[in-house]
C-alpha positions in Angstrom: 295.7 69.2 141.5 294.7 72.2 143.4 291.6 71.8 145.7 289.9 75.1 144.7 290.6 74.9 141.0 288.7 76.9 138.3 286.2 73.9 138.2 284.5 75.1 141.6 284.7 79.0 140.9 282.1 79.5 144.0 284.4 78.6 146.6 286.5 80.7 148.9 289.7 80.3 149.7 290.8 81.2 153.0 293.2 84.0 151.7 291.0 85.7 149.7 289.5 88.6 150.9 285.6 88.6 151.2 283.8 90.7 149.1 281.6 93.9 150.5 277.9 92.6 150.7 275.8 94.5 147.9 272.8 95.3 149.6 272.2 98.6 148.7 269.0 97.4 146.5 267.8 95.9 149.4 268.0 99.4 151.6 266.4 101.1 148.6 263.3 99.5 148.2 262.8 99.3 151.8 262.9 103.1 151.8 260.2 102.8 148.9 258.0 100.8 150.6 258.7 102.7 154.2 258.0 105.4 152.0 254.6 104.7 150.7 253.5 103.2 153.8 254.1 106.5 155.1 252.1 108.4 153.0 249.6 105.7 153.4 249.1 106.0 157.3 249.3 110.2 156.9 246.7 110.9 154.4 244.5 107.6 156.7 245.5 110.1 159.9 245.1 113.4 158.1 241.5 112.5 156.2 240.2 111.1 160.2 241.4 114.6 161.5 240.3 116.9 158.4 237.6 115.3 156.5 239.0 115.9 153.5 237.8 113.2 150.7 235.4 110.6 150.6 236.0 107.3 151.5 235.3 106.1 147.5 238.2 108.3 146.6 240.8 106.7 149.7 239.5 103.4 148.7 241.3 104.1 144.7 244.1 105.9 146.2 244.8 102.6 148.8 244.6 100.5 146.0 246.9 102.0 143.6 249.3 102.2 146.1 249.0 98.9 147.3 249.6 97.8 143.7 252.9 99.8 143.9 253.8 98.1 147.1 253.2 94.6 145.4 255.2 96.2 142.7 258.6 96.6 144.6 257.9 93.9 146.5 257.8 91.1 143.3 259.9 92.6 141.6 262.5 93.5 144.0 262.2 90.3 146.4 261.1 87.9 144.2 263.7 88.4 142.0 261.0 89.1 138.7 262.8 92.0 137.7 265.6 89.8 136.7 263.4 87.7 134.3 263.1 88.4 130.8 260.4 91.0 129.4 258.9 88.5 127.9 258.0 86.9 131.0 257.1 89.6 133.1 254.8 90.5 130.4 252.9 87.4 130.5 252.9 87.3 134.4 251.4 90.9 134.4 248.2 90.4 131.7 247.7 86.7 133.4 247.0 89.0 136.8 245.4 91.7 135.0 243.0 89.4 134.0 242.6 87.8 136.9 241.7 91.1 139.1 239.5 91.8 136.1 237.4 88.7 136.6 237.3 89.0 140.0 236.1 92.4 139.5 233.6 91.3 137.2 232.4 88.6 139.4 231.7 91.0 142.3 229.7 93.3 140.2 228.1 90.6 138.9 227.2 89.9 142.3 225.6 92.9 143.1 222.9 92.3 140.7 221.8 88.9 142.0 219.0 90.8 144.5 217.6 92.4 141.1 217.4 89.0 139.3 213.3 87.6 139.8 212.6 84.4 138.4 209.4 84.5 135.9 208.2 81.1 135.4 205.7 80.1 132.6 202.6 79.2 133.6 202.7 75.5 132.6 205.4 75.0 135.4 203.7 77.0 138.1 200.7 74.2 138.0 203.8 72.1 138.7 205.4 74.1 141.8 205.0 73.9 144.8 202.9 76.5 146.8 206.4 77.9 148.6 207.9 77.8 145.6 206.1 80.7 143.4 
């Protein structure tokens, strides 16, 4: 019996010849993300020289292309673009929802100043004077 039989199909043998690497996936979305990290620090250096938009407006345009980065960066690294549809699917609406309620909490958040706290007058007799 042969040491590197078909049983073991992962092994080398040392006459074999070795494979090129395939990283050419790798090289592309490091361009992509070199890419959009480019065009992130220009429009940061060209809106601090010209003035051009608001801050509001950089803030969206930031975001969506930090959710591009993320993007790549999952899906490319992490090996999720090789999972079935199915799964990606779920994965994406589970942090959908999350950044939604997150969202929702820090809106929600903003309007805690504007909340005052009416008591009825049968508890105010109860109070303390620092409380009302």
């Amino acid at each position: 019996m042969e040491l590197y039989d078909n049983f073991q199909p992962h092994l080398h043998r040392a006459e074999d010849a070795i494979p090129p690497a395939k990283t050419w996936w790798i090289w592309k979305v490091f361009w992509i993300l070199l890419a959009v990290t480019a065009v992130e620090v220009g429009v940061a250096y060209a809106n601090y020289e010209l003035a051009f938009t608001s801050k509001q407006v950089l803030k969206y345009f930031y975001i969506g292309l930090t959710i591009v980065k993320a993007y790549y960066i999952i899906f490319s690294y992490m090996h999720l673009g090789d999972e079935k549809k199915s799964f990606r699917l779920t994965l994406g609406i589970l942090v959908i929802l999350m950044v939604y309620f997150i969202v929702l909490m820090m809106i929600e958040g903003l309007y805690q100043e504007d909340v005052r706290l009416i008591f009825p007058e049968y508890l105010i007799s109860d109070m303390p004077a620092a409380a009302h």
